[in-house]
MDTraj code that builds the backbone (N, CA, C; nanometers):
import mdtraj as md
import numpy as np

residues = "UNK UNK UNK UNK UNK UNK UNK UNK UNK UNK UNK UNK UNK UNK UNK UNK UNK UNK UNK UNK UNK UNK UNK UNK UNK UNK UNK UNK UNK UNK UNK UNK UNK UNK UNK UNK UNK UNK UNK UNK UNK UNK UNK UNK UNK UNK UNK UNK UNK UNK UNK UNK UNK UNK UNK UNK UNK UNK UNK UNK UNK UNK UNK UNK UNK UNK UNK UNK UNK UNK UNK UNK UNK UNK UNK UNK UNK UNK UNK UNK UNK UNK UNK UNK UNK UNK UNK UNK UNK UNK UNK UNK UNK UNK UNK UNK UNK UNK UNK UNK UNK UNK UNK UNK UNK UNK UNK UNK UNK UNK UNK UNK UNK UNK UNK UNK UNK UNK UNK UNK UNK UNK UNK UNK UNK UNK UNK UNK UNK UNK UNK UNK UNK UNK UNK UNK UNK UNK UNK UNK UNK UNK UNK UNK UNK UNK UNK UNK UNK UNK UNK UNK UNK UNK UNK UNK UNK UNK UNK UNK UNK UNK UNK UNK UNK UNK UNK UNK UNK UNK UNK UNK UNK UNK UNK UNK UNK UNK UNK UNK UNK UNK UNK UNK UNK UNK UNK UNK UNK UNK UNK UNK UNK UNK UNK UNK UNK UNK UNK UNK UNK UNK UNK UNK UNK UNK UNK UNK UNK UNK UNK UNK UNK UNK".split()
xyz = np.array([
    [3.3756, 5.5020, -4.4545],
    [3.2821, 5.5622, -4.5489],
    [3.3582, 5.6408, -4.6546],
    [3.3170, 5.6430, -4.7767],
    [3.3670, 5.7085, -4.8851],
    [3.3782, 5.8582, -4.8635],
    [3.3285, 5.8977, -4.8080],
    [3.3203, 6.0558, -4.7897],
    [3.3858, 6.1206, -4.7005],
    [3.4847, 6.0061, -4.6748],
    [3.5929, 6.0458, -4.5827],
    [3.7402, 5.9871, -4.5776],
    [3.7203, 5.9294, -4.7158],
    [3.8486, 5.8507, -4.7646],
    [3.9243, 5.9873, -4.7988],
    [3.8756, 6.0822, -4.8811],
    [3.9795, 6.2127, -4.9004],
    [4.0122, 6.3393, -4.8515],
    [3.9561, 6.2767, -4.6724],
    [4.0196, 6.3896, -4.5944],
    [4.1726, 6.3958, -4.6036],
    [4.2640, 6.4480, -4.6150],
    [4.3938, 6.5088, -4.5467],
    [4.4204, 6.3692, -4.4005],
    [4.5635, 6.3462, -4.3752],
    [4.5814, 6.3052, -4.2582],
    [4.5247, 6.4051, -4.1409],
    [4.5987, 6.5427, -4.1520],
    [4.5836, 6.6589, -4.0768],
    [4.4414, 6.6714, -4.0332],
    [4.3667, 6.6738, -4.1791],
    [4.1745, 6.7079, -4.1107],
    [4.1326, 6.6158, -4.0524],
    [4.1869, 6.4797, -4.0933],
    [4.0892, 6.3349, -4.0559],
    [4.1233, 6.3316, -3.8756],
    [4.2565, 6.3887, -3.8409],
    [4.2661, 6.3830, -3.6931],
    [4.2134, 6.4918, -3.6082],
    [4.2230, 6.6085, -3.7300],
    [4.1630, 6.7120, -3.6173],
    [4.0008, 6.7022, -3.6376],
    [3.9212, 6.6455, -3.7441],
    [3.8065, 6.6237, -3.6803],
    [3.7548, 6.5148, -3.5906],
    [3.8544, 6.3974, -3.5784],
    [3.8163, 6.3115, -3.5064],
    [3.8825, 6.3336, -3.3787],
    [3.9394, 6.4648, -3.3197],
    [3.9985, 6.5063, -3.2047],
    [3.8533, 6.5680, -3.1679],
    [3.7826, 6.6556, -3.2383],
    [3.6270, 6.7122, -3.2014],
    [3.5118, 6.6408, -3.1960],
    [3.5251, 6.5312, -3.2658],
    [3.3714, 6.4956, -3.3306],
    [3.4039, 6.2974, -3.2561],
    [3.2587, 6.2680, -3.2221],
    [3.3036, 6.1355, -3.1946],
    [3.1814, 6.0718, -3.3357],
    [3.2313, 6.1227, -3.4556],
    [3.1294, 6.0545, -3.5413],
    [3.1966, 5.9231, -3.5915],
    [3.1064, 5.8172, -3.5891],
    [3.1907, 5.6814, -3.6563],
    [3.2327, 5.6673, -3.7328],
    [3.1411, 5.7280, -3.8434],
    [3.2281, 5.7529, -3.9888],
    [3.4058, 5.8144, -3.9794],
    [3.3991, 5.8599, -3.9069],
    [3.5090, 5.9466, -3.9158],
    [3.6154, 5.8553, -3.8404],
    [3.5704, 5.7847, -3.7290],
    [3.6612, 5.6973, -3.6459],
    [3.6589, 5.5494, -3.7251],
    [3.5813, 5.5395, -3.8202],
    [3.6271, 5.4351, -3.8793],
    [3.7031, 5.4162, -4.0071],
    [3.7087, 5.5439, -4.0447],
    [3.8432, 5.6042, -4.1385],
    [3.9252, 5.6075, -4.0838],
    [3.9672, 5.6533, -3.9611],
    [4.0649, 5.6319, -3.8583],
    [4.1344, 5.5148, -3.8576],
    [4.0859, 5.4222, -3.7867],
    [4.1039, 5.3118, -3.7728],
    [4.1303, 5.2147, -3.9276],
    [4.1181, 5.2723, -3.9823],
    [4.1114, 5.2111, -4.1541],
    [4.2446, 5.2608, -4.1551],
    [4.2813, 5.3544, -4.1685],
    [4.4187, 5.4130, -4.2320],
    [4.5015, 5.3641, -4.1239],
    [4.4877, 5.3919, -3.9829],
    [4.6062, 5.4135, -3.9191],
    [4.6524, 5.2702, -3.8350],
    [4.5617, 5.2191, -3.8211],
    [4.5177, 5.0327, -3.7623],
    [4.6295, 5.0164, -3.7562],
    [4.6600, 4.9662, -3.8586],
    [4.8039, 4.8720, -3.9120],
    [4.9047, 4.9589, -3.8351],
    [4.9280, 5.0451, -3.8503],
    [5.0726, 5.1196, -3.7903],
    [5.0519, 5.0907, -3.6471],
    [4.9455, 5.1010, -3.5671],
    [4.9139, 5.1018, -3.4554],
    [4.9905, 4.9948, -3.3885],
    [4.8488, 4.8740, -3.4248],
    [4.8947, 4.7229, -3.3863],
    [5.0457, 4.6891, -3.4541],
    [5.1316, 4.7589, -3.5572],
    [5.2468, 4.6701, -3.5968],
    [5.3312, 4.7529, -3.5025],
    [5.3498, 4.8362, -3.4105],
    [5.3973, 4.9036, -3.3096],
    [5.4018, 4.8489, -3.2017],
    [5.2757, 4.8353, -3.1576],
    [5.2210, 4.7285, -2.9908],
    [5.3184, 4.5689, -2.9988],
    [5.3169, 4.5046, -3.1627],
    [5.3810, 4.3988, -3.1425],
    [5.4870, 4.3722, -3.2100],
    [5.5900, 4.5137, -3.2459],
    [5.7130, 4.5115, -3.2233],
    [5.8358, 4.5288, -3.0653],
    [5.6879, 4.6334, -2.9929],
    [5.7462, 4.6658, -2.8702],
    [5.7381, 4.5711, -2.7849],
    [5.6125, 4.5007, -2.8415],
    [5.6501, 4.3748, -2.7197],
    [5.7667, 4.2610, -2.7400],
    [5.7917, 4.2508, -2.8771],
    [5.9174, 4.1508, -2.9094],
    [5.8643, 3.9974, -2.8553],
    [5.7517, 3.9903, -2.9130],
    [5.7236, 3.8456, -2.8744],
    [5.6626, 3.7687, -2.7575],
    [5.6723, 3.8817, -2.6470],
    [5.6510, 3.8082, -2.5211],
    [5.5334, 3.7869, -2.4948],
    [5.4423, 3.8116, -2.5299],
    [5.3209, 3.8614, -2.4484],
    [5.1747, 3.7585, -2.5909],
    [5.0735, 3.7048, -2.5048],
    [4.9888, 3.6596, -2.6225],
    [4.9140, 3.7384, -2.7051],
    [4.8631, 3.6861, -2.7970],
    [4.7814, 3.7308, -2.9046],
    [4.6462, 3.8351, -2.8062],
    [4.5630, 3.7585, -2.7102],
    [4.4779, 3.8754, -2.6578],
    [4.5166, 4.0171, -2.5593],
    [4.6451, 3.9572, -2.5395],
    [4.7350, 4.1172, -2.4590],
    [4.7383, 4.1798, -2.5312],
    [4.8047, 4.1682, -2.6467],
    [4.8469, 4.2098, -2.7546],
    [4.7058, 4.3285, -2.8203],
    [4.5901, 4.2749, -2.8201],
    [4.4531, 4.2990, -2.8521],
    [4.4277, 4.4288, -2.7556],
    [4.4304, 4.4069, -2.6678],
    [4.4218, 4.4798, -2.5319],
    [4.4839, 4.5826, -2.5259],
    [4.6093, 4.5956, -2.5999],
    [4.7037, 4.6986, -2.5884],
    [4.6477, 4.7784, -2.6802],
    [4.6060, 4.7196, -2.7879],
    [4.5880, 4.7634, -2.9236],
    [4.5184, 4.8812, -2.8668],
    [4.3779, 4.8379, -2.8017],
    [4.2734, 4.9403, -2.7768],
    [4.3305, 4.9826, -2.6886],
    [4.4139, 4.9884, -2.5746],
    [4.4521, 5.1021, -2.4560],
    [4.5116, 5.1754, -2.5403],
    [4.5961, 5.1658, -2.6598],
    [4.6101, 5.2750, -2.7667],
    [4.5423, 5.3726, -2.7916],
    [4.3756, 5.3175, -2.8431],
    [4.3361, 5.4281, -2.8599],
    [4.2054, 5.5049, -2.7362],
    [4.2275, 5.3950, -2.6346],
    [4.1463, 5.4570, -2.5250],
    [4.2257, 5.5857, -2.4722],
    [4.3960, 5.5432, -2.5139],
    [4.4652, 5.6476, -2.4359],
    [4.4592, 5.8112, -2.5420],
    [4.4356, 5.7739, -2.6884],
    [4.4287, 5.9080, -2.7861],
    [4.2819, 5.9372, -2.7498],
    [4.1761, 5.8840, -2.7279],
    [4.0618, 5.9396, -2.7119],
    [4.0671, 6.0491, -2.5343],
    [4.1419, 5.9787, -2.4560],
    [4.1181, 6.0272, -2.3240],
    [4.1048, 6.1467, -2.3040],
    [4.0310, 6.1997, -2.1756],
    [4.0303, 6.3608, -2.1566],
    [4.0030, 6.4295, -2.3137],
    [3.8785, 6.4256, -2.3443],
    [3.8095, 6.4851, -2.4975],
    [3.9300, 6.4759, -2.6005],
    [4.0358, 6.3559, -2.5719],
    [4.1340, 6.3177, -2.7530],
    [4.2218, 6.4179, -2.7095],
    [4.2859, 6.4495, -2.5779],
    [4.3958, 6.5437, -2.5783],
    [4.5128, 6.5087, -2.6617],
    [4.4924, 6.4024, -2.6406],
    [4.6601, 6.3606, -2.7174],
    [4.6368, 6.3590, -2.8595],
    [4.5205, 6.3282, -2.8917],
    [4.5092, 6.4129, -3.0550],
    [4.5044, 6.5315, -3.0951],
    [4.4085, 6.6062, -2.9962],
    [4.4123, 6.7494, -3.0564],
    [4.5515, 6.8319, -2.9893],
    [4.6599, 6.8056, -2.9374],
    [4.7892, 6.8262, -2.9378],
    [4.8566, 6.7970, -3.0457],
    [4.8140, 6.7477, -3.1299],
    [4.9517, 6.7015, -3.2471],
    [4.9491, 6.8260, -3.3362],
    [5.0682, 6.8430, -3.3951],
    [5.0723, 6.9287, -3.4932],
    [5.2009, 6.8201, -3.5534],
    [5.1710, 6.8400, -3.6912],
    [5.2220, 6.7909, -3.7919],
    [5.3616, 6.8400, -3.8130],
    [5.4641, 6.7958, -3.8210],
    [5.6488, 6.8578, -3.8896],
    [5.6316, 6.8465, -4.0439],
    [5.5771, 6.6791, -4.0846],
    [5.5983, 6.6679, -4.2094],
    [5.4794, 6.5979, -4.2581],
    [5.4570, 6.5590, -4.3803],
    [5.3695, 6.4996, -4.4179],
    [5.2833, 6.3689, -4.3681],
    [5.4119, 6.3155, -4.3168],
    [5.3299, 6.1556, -4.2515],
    [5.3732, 6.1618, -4.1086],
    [5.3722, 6.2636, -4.0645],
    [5.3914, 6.2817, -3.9020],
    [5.2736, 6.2388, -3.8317],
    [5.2125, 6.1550, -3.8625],
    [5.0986, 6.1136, -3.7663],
    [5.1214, 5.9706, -3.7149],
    [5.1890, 5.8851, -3.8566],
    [5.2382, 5.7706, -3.8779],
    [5.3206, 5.7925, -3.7272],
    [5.3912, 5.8497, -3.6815],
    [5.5406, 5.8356, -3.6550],
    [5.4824, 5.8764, -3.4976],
    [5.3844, 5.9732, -3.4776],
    [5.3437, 6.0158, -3.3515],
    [5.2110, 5.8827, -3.2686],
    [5.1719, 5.8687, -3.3793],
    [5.0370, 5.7434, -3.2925],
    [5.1655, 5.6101, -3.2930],
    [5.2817, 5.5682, -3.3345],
    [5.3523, 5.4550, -3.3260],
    [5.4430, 5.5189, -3.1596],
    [5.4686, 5.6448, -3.1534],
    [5.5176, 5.6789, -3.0360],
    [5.4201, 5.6248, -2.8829],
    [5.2702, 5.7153, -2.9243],
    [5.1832, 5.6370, -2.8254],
    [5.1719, 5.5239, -2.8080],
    [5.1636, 5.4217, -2.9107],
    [5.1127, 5.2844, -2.9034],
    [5.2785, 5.2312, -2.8249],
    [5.3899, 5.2815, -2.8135],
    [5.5339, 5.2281, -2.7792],
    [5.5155, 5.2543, -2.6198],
    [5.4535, 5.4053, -2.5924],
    [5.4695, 5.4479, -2.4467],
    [5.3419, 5.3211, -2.4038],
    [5.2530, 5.2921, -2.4565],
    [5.0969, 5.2743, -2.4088],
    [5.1563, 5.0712, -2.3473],
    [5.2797, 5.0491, -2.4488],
    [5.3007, 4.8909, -2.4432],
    [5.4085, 4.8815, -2.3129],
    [5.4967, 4.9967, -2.2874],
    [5.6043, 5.0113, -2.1905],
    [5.5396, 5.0285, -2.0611],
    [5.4598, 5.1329, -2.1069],
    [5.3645, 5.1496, -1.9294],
    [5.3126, 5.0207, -1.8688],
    [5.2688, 4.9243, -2.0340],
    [5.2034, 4.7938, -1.9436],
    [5.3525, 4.6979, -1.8695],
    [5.4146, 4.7198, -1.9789],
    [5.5553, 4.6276, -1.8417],
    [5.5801, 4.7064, -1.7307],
    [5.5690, 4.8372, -1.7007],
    [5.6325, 4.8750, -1.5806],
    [5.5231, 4.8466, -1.4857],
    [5.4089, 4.8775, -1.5195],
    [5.2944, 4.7873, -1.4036],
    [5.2877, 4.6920, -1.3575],
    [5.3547, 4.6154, -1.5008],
    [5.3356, 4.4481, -1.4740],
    [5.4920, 4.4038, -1.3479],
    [5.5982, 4.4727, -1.3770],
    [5.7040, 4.4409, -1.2943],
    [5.7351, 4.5181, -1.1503],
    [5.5780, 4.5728, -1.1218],
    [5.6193, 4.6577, -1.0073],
    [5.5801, 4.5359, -0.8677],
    [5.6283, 4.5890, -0.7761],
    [5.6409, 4.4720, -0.7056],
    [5.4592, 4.4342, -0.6541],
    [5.4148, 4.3612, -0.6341],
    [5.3197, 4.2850, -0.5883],
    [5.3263, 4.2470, -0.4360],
    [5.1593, 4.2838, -0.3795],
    [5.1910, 4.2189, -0.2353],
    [5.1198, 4.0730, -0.1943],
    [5.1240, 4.0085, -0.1518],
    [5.0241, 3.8674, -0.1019],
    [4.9482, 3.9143, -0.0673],
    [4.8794, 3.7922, 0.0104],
    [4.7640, 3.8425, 0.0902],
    [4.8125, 3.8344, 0.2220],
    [4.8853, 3.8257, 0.2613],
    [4.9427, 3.8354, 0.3768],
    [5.0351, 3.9414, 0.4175],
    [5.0296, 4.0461, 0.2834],
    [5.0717, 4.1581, 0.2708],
    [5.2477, 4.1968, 0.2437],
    [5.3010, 4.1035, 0.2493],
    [5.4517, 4.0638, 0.2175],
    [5.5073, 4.0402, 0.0619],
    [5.5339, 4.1812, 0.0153],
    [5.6071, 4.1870, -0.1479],
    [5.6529, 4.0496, -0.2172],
    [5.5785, 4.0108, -0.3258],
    [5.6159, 3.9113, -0.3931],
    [5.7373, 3.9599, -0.4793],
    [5.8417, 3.9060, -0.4492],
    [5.9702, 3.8621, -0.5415],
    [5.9276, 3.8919, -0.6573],
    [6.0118, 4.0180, -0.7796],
    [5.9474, 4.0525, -0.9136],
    [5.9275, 3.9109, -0.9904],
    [6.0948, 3.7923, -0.9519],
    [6.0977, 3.7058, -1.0491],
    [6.0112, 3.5884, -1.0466],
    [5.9304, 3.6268, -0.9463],
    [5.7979, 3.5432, -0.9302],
    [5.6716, 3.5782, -0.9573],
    [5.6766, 3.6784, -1.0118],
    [5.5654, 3.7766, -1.1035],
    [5.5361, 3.7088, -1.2459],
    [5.6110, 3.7857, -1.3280],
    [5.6218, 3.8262, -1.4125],
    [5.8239, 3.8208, -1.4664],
    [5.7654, 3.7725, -1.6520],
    [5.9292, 3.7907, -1.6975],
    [5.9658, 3.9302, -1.7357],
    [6.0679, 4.0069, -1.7680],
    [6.0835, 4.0969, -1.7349],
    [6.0299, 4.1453, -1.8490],
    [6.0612, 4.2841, -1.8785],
    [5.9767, 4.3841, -2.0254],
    [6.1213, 4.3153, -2.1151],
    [6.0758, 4.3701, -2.2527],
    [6.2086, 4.3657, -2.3126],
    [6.3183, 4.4358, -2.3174],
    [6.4608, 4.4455, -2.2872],
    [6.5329, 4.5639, -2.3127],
    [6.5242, 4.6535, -2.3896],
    [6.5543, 4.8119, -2.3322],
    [6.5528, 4.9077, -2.4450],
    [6.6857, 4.9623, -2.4269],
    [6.7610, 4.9559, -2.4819],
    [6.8419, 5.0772, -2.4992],
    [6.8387, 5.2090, -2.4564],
    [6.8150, 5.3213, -2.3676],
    [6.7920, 5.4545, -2.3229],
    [6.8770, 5.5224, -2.3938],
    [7.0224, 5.4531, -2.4571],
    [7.1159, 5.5703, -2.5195],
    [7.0882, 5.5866, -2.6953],
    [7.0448, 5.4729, -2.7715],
    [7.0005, 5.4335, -2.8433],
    [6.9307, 5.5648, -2.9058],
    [6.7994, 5.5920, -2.8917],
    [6.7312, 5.7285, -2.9405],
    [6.8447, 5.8240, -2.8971],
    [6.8745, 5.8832, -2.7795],
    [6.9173, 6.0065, -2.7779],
    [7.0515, 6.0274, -2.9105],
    [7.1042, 5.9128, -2.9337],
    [7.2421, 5.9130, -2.9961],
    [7.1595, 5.9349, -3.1869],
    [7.0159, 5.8375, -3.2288],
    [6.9905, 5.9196, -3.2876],
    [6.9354, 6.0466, -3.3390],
    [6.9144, 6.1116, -3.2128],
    [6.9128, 6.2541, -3.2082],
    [6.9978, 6.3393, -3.2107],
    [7.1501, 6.2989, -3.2057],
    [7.2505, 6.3875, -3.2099],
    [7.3063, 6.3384, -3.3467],
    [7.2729, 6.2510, -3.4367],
    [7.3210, 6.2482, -3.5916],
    [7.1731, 6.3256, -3.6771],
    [7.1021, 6.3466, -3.6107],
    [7.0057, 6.3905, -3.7231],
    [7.1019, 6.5249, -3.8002],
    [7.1420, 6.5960, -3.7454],
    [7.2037, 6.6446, -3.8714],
    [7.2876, 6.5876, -3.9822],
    [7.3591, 6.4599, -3.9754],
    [7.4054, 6.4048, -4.0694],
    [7.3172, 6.3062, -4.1131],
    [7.1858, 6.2804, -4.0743],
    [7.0514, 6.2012, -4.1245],
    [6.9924, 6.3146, -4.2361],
    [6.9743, 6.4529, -4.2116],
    [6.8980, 6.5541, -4.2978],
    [6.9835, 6.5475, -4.3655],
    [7.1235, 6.5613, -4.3810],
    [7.2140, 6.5630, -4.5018],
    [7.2261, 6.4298, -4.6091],
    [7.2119, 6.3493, -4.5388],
    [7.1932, 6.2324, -4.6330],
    [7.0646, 6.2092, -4.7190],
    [6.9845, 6.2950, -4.6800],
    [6.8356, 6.2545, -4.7462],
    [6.8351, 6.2610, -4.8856],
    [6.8990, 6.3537, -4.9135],
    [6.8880, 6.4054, -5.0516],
    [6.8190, 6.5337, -5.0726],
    [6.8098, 6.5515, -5.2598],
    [6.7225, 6.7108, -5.2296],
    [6.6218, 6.6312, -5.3025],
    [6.5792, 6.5586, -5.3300],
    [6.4612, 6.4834, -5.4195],
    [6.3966, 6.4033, -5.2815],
    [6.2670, 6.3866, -5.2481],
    [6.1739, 6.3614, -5.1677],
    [6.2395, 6.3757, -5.0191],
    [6.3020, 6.4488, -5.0014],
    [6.3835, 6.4593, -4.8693],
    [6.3288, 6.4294, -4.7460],
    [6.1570, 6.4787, -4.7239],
    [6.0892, 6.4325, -4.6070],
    [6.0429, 6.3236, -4.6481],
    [6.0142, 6.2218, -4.7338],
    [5.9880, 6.0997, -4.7411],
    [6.0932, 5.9995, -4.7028],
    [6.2369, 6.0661, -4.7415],
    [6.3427, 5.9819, -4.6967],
    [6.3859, 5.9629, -4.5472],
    [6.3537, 6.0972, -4.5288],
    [6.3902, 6.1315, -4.3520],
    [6.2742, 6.0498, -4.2726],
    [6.1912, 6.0636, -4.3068],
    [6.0297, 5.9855, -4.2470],
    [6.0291, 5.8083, -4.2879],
    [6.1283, 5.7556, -4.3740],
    [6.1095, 5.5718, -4.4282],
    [6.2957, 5.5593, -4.2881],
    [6.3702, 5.6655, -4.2948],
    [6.4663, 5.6403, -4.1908],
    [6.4489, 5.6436, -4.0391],
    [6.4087, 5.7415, -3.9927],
    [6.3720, 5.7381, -3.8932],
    [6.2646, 5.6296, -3.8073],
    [6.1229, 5.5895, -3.9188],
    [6.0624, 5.4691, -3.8640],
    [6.1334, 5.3533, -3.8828],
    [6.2024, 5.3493, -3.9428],
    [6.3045, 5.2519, -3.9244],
    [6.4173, 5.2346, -3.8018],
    [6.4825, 5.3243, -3.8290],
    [6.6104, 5.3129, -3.6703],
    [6.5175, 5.3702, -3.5468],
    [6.4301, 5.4296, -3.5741],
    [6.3608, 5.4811, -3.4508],
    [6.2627, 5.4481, -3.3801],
    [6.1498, 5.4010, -3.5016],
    [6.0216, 5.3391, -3.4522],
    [6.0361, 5.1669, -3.4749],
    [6.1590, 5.1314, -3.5501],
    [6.1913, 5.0057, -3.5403],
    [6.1159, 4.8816, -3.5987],
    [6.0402, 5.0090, -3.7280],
    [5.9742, 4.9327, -3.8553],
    [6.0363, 4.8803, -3.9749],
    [5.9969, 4.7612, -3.9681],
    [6.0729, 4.7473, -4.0719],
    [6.0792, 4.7281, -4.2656],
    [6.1245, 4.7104, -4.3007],
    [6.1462, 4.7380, -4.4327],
    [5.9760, 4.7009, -4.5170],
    [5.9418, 4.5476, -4.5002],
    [5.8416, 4.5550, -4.5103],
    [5.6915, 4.6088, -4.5018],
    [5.7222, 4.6439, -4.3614],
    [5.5899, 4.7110, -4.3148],
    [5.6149, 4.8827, -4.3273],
    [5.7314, 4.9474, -4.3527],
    [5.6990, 5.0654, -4.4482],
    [5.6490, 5.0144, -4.6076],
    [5.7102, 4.9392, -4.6248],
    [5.6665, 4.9239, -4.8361],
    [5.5432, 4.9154, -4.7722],
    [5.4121, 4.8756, -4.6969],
    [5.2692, 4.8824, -4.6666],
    [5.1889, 4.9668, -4.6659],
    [5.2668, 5.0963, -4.6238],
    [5.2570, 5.2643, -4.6465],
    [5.1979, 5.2997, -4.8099],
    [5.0868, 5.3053, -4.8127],
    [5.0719, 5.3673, -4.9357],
    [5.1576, 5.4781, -4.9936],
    [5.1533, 5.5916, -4.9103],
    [5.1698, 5.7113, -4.9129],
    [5.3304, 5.7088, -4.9793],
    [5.4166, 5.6205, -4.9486],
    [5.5458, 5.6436, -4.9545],
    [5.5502, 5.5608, -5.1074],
    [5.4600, 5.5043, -5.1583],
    [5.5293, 5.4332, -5.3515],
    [5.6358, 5.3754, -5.3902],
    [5.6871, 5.2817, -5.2798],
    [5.7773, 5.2344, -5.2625],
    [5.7878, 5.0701, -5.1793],
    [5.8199, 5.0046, -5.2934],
    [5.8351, 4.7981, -5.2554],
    [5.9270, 4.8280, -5.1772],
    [5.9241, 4.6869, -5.0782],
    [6.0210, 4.6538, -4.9749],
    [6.1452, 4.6831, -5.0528],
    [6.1970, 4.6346, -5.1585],
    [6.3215, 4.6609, -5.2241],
    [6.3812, 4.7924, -5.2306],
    [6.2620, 4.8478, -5.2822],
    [6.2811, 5.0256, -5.2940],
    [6.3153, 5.0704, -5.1716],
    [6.2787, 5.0463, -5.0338],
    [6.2871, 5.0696, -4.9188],
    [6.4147, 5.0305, -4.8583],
    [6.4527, 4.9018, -4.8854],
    [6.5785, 4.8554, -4.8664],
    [6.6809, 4.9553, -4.8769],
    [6.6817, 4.9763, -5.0350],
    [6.7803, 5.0490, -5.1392],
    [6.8018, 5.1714, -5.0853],
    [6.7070, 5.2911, -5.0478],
    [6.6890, 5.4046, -4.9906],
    [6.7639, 5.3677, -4.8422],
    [6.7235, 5.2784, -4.7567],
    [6.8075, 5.2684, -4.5976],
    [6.9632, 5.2929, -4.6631],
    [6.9550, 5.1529, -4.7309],
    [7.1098, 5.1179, -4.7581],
    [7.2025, 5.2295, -4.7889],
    [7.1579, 5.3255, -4.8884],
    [7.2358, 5.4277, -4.9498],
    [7.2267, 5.5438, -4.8441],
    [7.1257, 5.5658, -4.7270],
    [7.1013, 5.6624, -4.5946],
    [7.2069, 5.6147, -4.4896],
    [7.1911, 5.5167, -4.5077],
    [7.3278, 5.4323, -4.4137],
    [7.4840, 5.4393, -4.3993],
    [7.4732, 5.4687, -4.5270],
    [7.6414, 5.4111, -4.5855],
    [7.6816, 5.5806, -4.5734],
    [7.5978, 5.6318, -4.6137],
    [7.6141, 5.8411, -4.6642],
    [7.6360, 5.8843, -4.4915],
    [7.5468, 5.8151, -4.3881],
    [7.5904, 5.8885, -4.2828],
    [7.6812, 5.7839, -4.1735],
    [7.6953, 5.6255, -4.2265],
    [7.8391, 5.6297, -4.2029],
    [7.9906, 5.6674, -4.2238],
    [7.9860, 5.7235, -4.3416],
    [8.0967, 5.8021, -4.4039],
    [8.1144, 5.8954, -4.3431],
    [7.9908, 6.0090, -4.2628],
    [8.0275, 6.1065, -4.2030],
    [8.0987, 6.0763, -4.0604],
    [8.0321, 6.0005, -4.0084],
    [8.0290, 5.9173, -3.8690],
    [8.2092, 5.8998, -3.8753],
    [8.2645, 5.8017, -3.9610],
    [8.3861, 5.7990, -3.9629],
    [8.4995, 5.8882, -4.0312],
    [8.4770, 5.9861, -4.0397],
    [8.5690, 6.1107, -4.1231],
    [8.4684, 6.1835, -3.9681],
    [8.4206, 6.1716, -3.8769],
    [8.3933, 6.2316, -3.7255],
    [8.5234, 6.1891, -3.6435],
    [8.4951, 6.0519, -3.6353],
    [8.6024, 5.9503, -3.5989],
    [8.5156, 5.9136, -3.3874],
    [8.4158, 5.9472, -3.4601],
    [8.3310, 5.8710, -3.3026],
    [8.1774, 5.8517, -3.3487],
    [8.1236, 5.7862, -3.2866],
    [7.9313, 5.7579, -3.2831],
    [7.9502, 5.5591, -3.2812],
    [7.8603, 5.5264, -3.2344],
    [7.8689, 5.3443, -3.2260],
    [7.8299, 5.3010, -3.3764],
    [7.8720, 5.1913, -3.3670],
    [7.8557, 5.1352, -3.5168],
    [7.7092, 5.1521, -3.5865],
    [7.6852, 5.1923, -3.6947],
    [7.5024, 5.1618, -3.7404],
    [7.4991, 5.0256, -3.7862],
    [7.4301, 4.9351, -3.7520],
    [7.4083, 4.8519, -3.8220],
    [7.2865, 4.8389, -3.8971],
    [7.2662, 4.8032, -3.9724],
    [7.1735, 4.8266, -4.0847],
    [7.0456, 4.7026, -4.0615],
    [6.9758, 4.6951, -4.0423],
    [6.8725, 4.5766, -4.0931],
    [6.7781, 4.5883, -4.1805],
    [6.8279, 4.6248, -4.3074],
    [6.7969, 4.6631, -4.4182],
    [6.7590, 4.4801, -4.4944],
    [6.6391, 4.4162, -4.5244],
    [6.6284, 4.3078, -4.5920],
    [6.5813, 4.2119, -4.5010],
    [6.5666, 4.2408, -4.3396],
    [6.4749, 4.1693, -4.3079],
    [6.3517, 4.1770, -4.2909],
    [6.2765, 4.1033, -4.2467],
    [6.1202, 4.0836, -4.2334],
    [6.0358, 4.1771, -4.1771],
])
top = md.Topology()
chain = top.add_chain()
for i, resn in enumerate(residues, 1):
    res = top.add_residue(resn, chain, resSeq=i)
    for name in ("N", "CA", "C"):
        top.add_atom(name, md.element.get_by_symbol(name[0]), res)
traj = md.Trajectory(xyz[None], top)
């Protein structure tokens, strides 16, 4: 509804953390959809069909509505598009929880543990060192930003190496005014500024960039 196209990110969640009005959840779902579902089927990496996929979508937001929207009315905002970056966190935990269910062991009916590799194929690998390692360069990530849109830069990097969006589907972001190219250009030059630090460190694993794909 029009009369709720120019809430704030901030108001549109904290009234739809109180209020179960449709109008309001279907502004919701208008703005934030896309980030949602392009989350559920990055984390799955392919494996899983089109109606799992569906399924997840909504345990997404069955899981932000749960217990009166706790997990909404918990958010508080860092930066401007911190909502982007926090509902792509849920929709990541909401797709992981479904592989660890799916690979826990199973019994017959005869009550004797079915073999995992007769289940189910496994989740996809994650990396566990991966995030923490970019948590120990964010200080040479804030230094690279620049002093010109600095939380827009820090917020198109991070969903990128972190939430593992890519170039395209930030340029989709209204909010950020910026073509896939523009997006590219910004990684590329965030990249190179805090590999320079990285090596005048003389330790951290290589960054590799996937700056220009799909």
């Amino acid at each position: 509804m029009r009369i709720y196209e120019d809430l704030s990110d901030d108001e549109l969640v904290r009234r739809c953390a109180e209020s179960r009005d449709s109008g309001l959840w279907q502004e919701f779902i208008r703005r934030y959809n896309k980030a949602i579902a392009s989350q559920v089927i990055r984390t799955a990496r392919g494996s899983l069909p089109p109606e799992t996929l569906d399924d997840l979508i909504q345990e997404t937001y069955l899981k932000l509505c749960a217990k009166d929207c706790k997990n909404l009315s918990r958010f508080v905002a860092q930066h401007p598009n911190a909502i982007f970056g926090y509902l792509q966190a849920v929709a990541r935990t909401v797709v992981l929880d479904y592989f660890k269910r799916r690979r826990a062991p199973k019994r017959s009916p005869e009550g004797d543990a079915v073999p995992l590799e007769d289940v189910d194929p496994p989740a996809p690998p994650v990396d566990p060192y991966w995030d923490i390692w970019l948590g120990q360069i964010g200080e040479y990530v804030r230094a690279c930003a620049g002093e010109h849109h600095a939380l827009r830069n820090l917020t198109i990097f991070w969903m990128h190496y972190q939430q593992g969006m890519t170039t395209a589907e930030i340029a989709c972001l209204q909010q950020f005014s910026l073509g896939e190219k523009g997006v590219g250009t910004l990684l590329g030059r965030m990249v190179r500024c805090v590999r320079e630090k990285l090596v005048a460190l003389g330790s951290g694993p290589h960054v590799k960039s996937t700056v220009g794909q799909p």
